[in-house]
C-alpha positions in Angstrom: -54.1 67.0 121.0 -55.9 63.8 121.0 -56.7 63.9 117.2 -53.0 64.4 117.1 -52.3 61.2 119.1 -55.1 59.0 116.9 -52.9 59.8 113.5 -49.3 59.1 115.0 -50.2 56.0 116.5 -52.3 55.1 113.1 -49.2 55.7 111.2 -47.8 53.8 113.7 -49.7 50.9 113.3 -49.6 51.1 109.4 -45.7 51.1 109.6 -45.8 47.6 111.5 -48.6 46.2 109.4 -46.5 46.9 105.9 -43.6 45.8 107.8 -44.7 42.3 108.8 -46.3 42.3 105.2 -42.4 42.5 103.6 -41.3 40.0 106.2 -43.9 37.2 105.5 -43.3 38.0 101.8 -42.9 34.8 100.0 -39.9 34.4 97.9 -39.9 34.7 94.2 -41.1 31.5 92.5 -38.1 29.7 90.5 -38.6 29.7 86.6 -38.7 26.3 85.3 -35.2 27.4 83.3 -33.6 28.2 86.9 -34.7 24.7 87.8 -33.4 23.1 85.0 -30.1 24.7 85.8 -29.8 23.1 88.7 -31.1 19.7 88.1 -28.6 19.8 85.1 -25.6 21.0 87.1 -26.4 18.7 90.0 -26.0 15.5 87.9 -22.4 16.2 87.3 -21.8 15.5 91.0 -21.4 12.2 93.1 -24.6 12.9 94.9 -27.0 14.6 91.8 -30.2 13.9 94.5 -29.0 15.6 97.7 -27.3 18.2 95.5 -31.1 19.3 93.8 -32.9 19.1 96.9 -30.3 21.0 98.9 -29.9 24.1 96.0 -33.6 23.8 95.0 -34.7 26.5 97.5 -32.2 29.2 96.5 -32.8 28.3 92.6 -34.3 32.1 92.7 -32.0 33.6 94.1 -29.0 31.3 91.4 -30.7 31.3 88.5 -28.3 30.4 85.8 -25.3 31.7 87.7 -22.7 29.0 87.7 -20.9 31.3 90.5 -23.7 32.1 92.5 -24.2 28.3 92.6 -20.8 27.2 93.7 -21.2 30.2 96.0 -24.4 28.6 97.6 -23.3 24.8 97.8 -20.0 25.9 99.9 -22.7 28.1 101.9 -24.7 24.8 102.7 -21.0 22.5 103.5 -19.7 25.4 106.0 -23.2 25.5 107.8 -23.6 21.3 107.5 -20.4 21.3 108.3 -21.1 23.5 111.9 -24.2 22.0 112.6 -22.2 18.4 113.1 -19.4 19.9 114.4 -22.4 20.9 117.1 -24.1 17.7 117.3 -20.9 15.9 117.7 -19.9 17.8 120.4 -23.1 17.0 122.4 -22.7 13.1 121.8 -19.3 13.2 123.2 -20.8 14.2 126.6 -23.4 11.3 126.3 -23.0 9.3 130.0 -20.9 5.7 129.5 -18.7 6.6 126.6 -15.3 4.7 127.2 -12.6 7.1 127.2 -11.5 6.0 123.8 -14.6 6.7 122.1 -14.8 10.6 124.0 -11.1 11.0 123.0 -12.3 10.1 119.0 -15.4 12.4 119.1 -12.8 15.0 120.6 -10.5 14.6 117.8 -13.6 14.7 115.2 -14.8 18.1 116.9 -11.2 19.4 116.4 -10.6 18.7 112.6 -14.3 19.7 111.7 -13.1 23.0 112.9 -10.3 22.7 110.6 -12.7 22.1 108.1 -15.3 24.8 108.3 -11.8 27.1 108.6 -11.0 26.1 104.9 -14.6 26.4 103.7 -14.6 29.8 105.2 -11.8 31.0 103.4 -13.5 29.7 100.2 -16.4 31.4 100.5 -14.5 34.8 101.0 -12.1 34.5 97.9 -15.4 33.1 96.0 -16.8 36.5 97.0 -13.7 38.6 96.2 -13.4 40.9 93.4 -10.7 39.2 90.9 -7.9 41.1 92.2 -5.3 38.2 91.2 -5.7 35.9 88.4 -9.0 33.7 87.7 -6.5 30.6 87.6 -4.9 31.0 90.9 -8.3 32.5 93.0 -9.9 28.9 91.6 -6.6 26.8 92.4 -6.8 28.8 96.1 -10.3 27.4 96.4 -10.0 24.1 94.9 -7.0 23.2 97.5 -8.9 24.5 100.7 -12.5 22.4 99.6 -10.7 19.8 98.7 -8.8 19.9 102.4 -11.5 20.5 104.1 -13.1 17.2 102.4 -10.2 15.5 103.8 -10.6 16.5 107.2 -13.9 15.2 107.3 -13.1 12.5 106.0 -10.1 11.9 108.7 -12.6 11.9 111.5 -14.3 9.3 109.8 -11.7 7.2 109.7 -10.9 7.9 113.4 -14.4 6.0 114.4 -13.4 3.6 112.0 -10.1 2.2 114.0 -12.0 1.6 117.7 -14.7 -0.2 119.4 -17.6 2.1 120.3 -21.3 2.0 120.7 -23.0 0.9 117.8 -26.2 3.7 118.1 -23.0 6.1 118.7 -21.4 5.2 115.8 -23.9 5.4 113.5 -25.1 8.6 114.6 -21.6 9.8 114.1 -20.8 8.1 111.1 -24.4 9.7 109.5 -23.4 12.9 110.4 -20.3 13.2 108.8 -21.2 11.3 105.6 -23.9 14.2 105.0 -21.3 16.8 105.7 -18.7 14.9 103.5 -21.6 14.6 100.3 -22.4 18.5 101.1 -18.6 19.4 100.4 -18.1 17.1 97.4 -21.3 18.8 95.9 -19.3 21.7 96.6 -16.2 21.0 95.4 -18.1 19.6 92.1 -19.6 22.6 91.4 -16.4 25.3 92.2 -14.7 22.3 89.5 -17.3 23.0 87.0 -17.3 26.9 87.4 -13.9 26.6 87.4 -13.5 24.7 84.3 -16.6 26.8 82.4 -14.6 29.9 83.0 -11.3 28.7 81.7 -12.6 27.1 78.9 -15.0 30.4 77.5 -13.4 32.4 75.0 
């Protein structure tokens, strides 16, 4: 019974170990061509920089997909795009605020919402089989980055007409401009997949 015992729990133990071995896995090393890709397709955008260190880490994972990529840059904008809609949401109850300056970060939270809501329904038709026609899945996607742009861009414009808090503002105002590069890499990039796809014979 006990010799029993010793092997499950030694089996046992071997299951975690190769277990925690898989998750601590490193991911696959990018090939200096997968690099490339992305350095290359990264200086077609307004912001080549942010756009290569931002799509570096997945370079593995895109490789020389001009799909994947545009998959992965909407990926980043929807999650930039929450994680200010977050931070925002926490400076608007920051103690003193006139009521002005609450009502605009209000207003901000609101149409980032709007935002991430287009940038989710790009990522879903990117991922879609081709059901309906190339031209009109790209035309669907192009109109809800580019609205979602806009939105972001609205709540900028929102800070822009009031007084408030200088530190505030900033803060705000640095927040959104990253989340308004992150989608205009994205929109960039579903433009040049768009146009590559149209274009091949």
């Amino acid at each position: 019974m006990g010799g029993r015992s010793y092997f499950f729990n030694a089996v046992a133990a071997l299951f975690i170990i190769l277990q925690l071995g898989s998750a601590t896995r490193p991911a696959p090393k990018p090939s200096k061509s997968d690099m490339q890709f992305i350095k290359t397709s990264c200086w077609t955008t307004s912001y080549p920089r942010l756009c290569t260190i931002s799509l570096s880490d997945y370079a593995s994972k895109i490789h020389s997909s001009p799909k994947i990529l545009a998959e992965t840059a909407l990926s980043i904008a929807l999650a930039t795009a929450r994680s200010t809609s977050t931070a925002i949401t926490k400076l608007s109850k920051t103690r003193n605020l006139k009521p002005r300056e609450a009502a605009a970060m209000s207003d901000c939270v609101e149409v980032l919402g709007d935002s991430v809501d287009e940038l989710q329904m790009s990522i879903k038709e990117m991922k879609n089989p081709e059901s309906r026609s190339f031209g009109l899945q790209m035309s669907n996607i192009q109109t809800w980055v580019s609205a979602a742009f806009t939105y972001e861009d609205t709540c900028i414009d929102g800070f822009d007409e009031i007084a408030m808090n200088g530190k505030v503002k900033d803060k705000v105002r640095g927040y959104i401009l990253r989340v308004e590069q992150m989608t205009s890499i994205a929109l960039a990039l579903v433009n040049n997949y768009a146009d590559g796809q149209t274009g091949s014979p």
